[in-house]
LOVOPA-449334 format. One record per residue: residue number from 1; x, y, z of N, C-alpha, C, O in turn. Coordinates in steps of 0.02 Angstrom, whole numbers. Layout:
(NUM,(X,Y,Z),(X,Y,Z),(X,Y,Z),(X,Y,Z))
...
END
This chain:
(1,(41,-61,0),(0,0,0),(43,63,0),(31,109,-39))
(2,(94,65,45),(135,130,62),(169,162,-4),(177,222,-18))
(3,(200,61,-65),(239,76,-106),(159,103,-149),(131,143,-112))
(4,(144,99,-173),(55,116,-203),(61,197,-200),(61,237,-248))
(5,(64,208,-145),(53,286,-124),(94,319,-149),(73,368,-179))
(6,(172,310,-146),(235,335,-161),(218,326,-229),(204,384,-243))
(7,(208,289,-290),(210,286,-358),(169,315,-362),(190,357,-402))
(8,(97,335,-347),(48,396,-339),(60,470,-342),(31,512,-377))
(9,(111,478,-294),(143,526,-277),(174,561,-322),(170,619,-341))
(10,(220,499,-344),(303,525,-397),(263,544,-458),(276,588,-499))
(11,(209,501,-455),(171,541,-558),(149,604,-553),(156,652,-590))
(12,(113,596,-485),(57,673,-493),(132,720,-465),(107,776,-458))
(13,(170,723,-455),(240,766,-435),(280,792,-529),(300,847,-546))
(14,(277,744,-559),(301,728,-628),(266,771,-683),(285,817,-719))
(15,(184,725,-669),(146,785,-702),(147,885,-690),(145,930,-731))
(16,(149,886,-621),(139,947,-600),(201,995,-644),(199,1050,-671))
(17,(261,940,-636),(323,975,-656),(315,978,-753),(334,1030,-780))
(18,(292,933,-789),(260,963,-847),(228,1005,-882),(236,1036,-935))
(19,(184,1000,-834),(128,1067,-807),(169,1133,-843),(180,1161,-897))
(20,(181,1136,-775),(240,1208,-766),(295,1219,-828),(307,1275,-852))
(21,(330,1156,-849),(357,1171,-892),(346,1205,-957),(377,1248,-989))
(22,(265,1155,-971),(234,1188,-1041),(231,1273,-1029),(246,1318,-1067))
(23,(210,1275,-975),(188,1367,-970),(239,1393,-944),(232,1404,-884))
(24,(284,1406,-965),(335,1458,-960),(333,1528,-945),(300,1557,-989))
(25,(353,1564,-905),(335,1624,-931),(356,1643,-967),(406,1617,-991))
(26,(331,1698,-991),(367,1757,-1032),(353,1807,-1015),(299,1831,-999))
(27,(416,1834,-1018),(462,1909,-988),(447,1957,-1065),(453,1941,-1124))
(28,(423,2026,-1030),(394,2064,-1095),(419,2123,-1066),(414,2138,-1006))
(29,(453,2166,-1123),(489,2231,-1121),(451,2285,-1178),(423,2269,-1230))
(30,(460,2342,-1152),(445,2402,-1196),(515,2408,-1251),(568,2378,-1262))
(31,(483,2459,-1274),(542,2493,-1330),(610,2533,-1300),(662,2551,-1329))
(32,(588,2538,-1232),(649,2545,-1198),(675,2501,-1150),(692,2513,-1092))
(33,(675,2438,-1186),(689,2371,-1143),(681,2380,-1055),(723,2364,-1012))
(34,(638,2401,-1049),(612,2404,-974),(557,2350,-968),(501,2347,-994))
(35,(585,2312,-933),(528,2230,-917),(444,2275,-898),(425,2324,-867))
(36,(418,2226,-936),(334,2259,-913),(332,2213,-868),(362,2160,-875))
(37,(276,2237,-787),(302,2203,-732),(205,2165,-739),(185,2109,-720))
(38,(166,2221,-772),(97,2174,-767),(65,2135,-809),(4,2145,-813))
(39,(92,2090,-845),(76,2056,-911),(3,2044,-907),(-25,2043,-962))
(40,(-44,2032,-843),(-112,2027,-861),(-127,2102,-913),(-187,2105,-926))
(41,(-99,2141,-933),(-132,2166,-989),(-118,2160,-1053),(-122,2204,-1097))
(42,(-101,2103,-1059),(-50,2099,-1120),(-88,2027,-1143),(-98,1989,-1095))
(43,(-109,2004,-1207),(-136,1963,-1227),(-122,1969,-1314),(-129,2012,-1357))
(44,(-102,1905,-1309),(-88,1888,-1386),(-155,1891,-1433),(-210,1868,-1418))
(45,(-139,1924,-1491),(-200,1897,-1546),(-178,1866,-1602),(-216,1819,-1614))
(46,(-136,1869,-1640),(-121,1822,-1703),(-44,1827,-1712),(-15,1881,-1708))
(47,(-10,1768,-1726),(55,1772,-1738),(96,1791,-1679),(104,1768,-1622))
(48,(131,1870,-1732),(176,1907,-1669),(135,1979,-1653),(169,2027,-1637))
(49,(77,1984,-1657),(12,2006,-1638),(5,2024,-1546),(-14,1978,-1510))
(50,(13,2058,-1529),(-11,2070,-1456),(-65,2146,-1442),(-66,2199,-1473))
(51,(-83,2135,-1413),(-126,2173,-1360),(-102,2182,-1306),(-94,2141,-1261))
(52,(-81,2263,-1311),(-74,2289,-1221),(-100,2357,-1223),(-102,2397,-1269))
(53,(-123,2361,-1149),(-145,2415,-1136),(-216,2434,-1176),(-237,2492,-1169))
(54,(-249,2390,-1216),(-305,2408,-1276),(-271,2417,-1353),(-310,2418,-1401))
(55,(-205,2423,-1365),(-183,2449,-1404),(-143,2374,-1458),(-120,2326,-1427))
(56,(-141,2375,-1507),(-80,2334,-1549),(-17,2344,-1553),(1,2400,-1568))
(57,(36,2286,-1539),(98,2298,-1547),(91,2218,-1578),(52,2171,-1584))
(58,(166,2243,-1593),(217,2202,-1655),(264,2184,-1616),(307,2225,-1600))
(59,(264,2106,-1589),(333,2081,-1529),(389,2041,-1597),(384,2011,-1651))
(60,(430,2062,-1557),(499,2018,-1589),(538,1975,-1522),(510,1966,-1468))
(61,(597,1954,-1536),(628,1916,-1490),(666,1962,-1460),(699,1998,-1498))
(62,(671,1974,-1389),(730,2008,-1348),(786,1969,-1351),(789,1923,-1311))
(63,(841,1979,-1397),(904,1942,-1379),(954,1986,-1367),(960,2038,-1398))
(64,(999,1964,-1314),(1082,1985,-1308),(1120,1941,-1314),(1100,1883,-1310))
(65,(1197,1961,-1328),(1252,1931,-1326),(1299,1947,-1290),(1309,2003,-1267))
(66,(1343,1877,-1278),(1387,1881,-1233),(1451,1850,-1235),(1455,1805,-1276))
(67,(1500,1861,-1202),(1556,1828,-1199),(1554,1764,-1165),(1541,1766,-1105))
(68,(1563,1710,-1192),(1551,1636,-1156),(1621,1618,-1144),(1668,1657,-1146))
(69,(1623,1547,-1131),(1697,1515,-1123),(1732,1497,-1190),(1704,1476,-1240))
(70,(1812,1511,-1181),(1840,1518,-1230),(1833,1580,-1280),(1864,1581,-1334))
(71,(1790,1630,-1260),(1782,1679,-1293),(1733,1685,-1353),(1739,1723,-1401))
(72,(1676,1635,-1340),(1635,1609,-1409),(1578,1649,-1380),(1558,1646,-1322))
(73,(1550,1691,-1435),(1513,1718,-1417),(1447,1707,-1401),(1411,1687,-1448))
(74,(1420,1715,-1346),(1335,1661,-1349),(1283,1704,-1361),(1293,1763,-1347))
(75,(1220,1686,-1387),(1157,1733,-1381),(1128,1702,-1307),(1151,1658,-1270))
(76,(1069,1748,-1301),(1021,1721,-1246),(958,1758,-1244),(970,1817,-1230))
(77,(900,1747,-1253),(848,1743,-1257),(801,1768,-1215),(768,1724,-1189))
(78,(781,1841,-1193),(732,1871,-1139),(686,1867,-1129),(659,1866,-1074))
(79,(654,1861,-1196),(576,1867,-1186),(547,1905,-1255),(566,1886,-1311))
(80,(507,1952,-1249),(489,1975,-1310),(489,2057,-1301),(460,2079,-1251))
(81,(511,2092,-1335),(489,2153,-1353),(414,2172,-1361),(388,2129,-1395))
(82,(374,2215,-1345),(327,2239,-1372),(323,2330,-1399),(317,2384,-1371))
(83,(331,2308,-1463),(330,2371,-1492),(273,2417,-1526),(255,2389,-1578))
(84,(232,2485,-1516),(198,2514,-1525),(194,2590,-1577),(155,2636,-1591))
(85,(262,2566,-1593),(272,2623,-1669),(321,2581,-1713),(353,2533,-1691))
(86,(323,2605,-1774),(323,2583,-1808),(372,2640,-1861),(352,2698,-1857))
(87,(418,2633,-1896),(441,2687,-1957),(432,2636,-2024),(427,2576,-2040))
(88,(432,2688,-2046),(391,2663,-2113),(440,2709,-2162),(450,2770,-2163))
(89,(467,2655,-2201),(523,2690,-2281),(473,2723,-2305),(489,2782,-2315))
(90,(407,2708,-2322),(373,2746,-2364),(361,2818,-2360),(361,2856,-2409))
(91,(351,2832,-2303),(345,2897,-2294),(395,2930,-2256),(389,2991,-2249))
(92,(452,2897,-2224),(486,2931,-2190),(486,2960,-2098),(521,2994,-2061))
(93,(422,2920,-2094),(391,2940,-2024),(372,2867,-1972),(378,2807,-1984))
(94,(353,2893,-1928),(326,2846,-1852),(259,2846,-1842),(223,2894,-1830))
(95,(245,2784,-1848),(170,2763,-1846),(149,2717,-1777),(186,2679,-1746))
(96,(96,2729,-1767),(90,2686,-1722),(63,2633,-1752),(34,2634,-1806))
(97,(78,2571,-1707),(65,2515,-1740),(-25,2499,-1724),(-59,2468,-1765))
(98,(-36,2510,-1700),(-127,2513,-1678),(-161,2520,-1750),(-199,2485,-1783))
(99,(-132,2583,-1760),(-165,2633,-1829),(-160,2603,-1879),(-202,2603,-1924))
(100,(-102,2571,-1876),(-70,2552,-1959),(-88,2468,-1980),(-111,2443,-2031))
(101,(-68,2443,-1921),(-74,2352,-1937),(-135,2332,-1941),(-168,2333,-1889))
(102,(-160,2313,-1993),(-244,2285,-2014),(-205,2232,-1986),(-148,2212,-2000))
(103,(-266,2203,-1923),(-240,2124,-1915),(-283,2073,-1940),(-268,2014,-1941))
(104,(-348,2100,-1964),(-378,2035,-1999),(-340,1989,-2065),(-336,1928,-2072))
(105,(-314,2049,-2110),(-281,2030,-2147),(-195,1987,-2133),(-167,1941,-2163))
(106,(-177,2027,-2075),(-101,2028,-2055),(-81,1925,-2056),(-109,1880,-2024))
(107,(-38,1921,-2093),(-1,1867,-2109),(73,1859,-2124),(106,1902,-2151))
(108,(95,1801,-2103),(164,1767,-2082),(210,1765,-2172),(181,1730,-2213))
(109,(265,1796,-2191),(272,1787,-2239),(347,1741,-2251),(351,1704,-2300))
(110,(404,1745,-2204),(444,1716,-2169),(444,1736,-2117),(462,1792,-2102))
(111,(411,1669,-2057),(450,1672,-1996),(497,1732,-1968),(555,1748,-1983))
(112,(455,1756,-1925),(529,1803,-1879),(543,1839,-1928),(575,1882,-1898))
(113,(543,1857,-1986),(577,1913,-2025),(519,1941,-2060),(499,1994,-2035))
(114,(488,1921,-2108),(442,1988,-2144),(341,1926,-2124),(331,1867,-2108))
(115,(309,1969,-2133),(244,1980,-2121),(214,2041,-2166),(246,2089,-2186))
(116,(165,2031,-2173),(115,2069,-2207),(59,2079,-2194),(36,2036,-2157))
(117,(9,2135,-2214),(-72,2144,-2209),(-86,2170,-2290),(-54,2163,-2342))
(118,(-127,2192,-2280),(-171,2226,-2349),(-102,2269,-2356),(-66,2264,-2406))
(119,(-88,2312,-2301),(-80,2394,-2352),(9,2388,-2350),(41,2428,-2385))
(120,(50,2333,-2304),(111,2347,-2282),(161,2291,-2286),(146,2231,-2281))
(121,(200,2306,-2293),(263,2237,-2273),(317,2254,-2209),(359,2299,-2209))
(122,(306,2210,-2161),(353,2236,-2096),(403,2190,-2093),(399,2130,-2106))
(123,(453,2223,-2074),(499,2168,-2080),(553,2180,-2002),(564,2231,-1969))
(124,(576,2117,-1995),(615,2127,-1923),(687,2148,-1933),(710,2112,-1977))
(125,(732,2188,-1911),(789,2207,-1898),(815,2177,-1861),(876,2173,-1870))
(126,(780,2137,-1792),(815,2100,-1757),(821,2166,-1676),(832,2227,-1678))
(127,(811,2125,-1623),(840,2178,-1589),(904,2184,-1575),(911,2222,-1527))
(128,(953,2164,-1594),(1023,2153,-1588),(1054,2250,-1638),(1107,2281,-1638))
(129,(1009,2258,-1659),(1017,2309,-1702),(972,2370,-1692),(985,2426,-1715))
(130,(917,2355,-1656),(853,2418,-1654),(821,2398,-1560),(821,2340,-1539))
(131,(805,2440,-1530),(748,2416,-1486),(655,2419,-1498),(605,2403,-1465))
(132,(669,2449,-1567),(592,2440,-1608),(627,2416,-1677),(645,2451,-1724))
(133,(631,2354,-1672),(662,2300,-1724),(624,2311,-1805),(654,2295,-1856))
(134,(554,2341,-1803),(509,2305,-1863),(516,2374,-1900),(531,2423,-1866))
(135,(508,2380,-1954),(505,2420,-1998),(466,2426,-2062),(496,2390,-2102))
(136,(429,2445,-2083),(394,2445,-2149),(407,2473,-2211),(399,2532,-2228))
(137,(443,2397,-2263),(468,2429,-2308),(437,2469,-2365),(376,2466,-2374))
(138,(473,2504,-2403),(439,2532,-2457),(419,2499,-2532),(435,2511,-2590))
(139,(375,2448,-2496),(344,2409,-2563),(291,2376,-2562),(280,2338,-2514))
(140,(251,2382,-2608),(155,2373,-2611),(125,2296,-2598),(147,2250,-2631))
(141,(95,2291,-2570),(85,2232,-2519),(60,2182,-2557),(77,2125,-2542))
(142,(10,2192,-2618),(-14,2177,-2647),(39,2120,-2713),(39,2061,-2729))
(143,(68,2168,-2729),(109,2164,-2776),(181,2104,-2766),(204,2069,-2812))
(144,(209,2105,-2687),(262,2081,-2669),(267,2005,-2696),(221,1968,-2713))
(145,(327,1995,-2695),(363,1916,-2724),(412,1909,-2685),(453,1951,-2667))
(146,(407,1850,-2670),(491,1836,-2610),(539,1785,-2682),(520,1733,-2708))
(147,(602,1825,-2696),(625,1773,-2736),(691,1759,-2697),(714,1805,-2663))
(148,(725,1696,-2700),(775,1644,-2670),(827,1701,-2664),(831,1760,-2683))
(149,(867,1657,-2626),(922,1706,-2615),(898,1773,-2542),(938,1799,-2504))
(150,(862,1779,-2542),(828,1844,-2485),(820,1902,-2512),(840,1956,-2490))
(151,(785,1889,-2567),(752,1943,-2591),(690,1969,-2610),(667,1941,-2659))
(152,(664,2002,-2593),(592,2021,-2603),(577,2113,-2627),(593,2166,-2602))
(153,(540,2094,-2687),(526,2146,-2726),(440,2149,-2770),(405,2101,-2786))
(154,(428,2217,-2780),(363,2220,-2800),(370,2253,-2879),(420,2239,-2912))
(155,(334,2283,-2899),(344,2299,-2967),(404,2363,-3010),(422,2370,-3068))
(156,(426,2410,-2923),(451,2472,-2925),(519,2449,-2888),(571,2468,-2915))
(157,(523,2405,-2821),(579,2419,-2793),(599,2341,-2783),(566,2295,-2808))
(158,(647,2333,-2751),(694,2259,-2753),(726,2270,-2686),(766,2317,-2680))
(159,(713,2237,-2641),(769,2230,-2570),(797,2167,-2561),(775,2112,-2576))
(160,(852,2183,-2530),(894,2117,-2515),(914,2129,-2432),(951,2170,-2406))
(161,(864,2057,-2397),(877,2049,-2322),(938,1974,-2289),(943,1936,-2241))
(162,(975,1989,-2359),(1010,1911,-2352),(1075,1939,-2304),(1106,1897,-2272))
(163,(1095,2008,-2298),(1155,2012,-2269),(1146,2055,-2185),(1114,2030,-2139))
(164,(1173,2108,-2182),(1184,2123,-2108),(1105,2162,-2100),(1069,2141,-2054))
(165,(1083,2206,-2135),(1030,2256,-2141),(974,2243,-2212),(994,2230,-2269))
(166,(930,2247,-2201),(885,2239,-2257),(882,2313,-2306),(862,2368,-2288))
(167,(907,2295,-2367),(940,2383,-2405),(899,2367,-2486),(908,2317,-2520))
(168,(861,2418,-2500),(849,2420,-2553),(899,2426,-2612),(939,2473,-2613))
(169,(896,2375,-2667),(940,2383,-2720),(939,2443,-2777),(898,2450,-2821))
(170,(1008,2491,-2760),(1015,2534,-2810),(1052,2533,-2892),(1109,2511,-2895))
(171,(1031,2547,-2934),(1047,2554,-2986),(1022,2495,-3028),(1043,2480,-3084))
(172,(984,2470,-3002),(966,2399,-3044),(892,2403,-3106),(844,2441,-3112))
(173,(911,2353,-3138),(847,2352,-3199),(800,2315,-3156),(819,2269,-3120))
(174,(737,2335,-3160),(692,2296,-3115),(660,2252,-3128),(642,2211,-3086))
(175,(635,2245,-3219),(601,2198,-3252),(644,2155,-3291),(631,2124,-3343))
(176,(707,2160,-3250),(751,2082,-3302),(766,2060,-3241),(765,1999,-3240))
(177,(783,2094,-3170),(800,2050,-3113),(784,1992,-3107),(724,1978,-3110))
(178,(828,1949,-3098),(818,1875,-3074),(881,1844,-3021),(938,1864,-3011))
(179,(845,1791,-2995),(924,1776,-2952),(956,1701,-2971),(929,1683,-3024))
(180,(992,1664,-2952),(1051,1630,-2989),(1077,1596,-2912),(1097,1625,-2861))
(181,(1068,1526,-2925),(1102,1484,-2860),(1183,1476,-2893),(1199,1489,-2951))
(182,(1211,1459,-2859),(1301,1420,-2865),(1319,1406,-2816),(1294,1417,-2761))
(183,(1362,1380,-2827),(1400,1338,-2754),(1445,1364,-2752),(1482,1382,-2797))
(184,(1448,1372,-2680),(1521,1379,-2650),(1572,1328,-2647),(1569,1273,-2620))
(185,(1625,1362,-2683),(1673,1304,-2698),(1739,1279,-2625),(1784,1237,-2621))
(186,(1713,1326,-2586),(1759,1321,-2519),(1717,1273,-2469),(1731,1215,-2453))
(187,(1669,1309,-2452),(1605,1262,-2419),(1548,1211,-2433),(1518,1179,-2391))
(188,(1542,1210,-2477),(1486,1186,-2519),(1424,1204,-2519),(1379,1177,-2550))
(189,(1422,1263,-2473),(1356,1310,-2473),(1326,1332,-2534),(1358,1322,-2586))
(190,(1253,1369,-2538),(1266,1387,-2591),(1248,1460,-2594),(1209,1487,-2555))
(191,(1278,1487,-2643),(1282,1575,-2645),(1219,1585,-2697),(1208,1553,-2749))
(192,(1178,1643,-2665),(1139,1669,-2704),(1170,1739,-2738),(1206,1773,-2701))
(193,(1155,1767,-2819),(1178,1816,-2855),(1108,1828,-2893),(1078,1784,-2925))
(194,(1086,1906,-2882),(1049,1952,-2922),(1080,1964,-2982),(1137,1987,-2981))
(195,(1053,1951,-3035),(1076,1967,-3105),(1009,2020,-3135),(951,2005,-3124))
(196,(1022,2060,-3158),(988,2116,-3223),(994,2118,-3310),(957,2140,-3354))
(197,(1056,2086,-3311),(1071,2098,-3374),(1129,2147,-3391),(1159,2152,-3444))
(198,(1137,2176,-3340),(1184,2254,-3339),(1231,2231,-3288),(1290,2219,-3302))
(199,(1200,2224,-3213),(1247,2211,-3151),(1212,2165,-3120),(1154,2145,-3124))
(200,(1286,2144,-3073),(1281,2078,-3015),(1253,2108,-2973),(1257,2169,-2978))
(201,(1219,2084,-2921),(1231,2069,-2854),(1250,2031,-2811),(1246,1973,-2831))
(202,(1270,2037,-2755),(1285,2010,-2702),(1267,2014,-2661),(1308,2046,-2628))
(203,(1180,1988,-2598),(1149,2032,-2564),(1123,2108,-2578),(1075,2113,-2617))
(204,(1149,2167,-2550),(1148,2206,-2593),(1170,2267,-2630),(1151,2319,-2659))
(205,(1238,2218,-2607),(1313,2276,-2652),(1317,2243,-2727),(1329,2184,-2737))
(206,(1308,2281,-2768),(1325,2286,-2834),(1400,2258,-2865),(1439,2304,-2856))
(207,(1426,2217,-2889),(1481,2178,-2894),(1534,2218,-2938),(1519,2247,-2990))
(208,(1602,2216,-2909),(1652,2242,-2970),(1678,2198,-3003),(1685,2145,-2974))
(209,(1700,2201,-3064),(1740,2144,-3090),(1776,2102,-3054),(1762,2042,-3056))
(210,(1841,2130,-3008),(1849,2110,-2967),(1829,2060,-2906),(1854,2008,-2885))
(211,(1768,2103,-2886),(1720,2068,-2844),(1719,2012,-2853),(1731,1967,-2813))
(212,(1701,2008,-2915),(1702,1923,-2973),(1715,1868,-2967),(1697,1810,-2969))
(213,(1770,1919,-2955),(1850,1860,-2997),(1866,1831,-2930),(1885,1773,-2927))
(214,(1857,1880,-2855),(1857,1849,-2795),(1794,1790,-2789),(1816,1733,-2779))
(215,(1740,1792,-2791),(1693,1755,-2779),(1718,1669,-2774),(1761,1645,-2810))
(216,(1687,1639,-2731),(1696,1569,-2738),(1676,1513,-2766),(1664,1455,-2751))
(217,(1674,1549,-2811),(1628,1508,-2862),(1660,1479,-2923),(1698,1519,-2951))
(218,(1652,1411,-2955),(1683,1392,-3019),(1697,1437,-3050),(1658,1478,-3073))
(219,(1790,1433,-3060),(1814,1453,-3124),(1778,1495,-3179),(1774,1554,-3196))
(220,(1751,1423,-3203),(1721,1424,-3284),(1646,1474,-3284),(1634,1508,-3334))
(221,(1610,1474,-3239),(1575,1520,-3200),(1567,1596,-3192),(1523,1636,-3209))
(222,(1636,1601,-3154),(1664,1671,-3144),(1696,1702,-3234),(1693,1759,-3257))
(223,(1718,1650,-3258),(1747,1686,-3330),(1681,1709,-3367),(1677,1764,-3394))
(224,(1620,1655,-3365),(1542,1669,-3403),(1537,1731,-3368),(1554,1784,-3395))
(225,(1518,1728,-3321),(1472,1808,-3285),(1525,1873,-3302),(1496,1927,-3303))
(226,(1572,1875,-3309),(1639,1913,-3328),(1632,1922,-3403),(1648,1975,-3430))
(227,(1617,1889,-3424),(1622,1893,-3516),(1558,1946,-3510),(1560,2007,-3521))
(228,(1513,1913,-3495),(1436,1947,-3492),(1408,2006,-3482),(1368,2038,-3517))
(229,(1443,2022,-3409),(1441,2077,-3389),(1503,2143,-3389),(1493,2204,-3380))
(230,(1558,2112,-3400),(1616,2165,-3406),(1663,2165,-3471),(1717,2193,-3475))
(231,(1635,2133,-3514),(1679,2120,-3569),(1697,2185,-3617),(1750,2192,-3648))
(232,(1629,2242,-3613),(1649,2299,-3625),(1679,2343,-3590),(1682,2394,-3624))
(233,(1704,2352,-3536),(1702,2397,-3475),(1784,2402,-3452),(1800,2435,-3403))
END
C-alpha cells in the first residue's frame, strides 16, 4: 500500500512539473527594454500580434550577446519586445502600430523576418540592431514576391535581407531581375547572385569585376558572368 502511495505521488509530482514546464513564462519589455512588470494586460492575438494596454503591438525576440567560455560568443533569449510604433520607408515617419497594422488581414510571410497585411510589409531588424526592431518597407503589399536568395521585390523596388541590414537595391533594372544559385566552392554552401542583365549582385552591393573574380565560385563560371557583364568595361 505505502509503495502504491509513493508511485501515486512520484506521477502526480512529474505531471505537475510538466505542467509548469509547458507554461513558461514570458518576460515582456517596452521599446525601452524596461521589463513590463503586469503582463495581465497583455494578450496575444495572431502570430507576433499582441494586445497591451487596448492597443496593438508588433513583438519580436529580446536577444543579447555575450562573452562565453573560450571567448565564443553566446546569444540568450529574454523574452519579447513589445513594440507600439512603427517607421515606415514609405513615408519617412513613425506610426503607431494600432493605426497602421490591419490584423484581420495581417499574415506570416517568413518566420521572424517579414509579415504582411493589406496595405504593408514589416519586416524585423532583429533587436540586436534596433529596440523597435520592425520596420515597414517601401513596397506594395499587394504586388510583393519573395525570390530565393533573400530577396523580395514588387513591381518598382527590389530589397535584399540576405546580409547584415535589409537595403533596397540601387541602380538595378527591375524587369530583367532574377536571381542565380552556385556553389560555394570552399564550403559547399550555396551562394545566391541578383543578375539584371547590366549588373551583379551580391545581397545588396553591386559587384566589381573584381568582386568576381574573388567570388567562390567555379572558375568556368566566374569567366561566363565576366564575359557577360564586363567584357565591354
Amino acid at each position: 500500500m505505502e509503495n502504491t502511495k509513493k508511485i501515486g505521488y512520484s506521477i502526480l509530482f512529474l505531471l505537475i512539473m510538466l505542467s509548469c514546464d509547458g507554461q513558461k513564462q514570458i518576460n515582456y519589455y517596452d521599446t525601452q527594454l524596461k521589463e513590463i512588470n503586469n503582463s495581465n494586460n497583455i494578450r496575444k492575438l495572431k502570430l507576433n500580434l499582441y494586445m497591451y494596454n487596448g492597443k496593438v503591438n508588433i513583438s519580436s525576440d529580446y536577444t543579447i550577446q555575450y562573452a562565453g567560455t573560450n571567448e565564443k560568443i553566446m546569444t540568450k533569449n529574454k523574452g519579447l519586445i513589445l513594440q507600439d510604433s512603427i517607421f515606415s520607408l514609405k513615408t519617412n515617419s513613425l506610426w503607431s502600430t494600432d493605426a497602421i497594422i490591419k490584423t484581420a488581414s495581417y499574415q506570416e510571410v517568413e518566420k521572424n523576418i517579414l509579415y504582411k497585411d493589406v496595405n504593408n510589409i514589416y519586416y524585423n531588424s532583429t533587436s540586436r540592431n534596433n529596440n523597435s526592431p520592425y520596420i515597414i518597407l517601401d513596397l506594395v503589399s499587394p504586388e510583393v514576391k519573395l525570390l530565393s536568395g533573400n530577396y523580395i521585390r514588387d513591381k518598382k523596388n527590389i530589397y535584399s535581407y540576405g546580409g547584415i541590414n535589409c537595403q533596397k537595391l540601387e541602380g538595378v533594372q527591375i524587369n530583367s531581375f532574377k536571381t542565380e544559385k552556385y556553389m560555394n566552392s570552399i564550403n559547399g554552401k550555396s551562394i545566391y547572385l541578383g543578375l539584371d542583365g547590366e549588373s551583379i549582385f551580391h545581397n545588396e552591393v553591386k559587384l566589381s569585376i573584381d568582386d568576381v573574380k574573388n567570388l567562390p565560385i567555379h572558375e568556368k563560371i566566374k569567366d561566363s558572368l565576366q564575359k557577360e557583364y564586363f567584357s565591354d568595361r
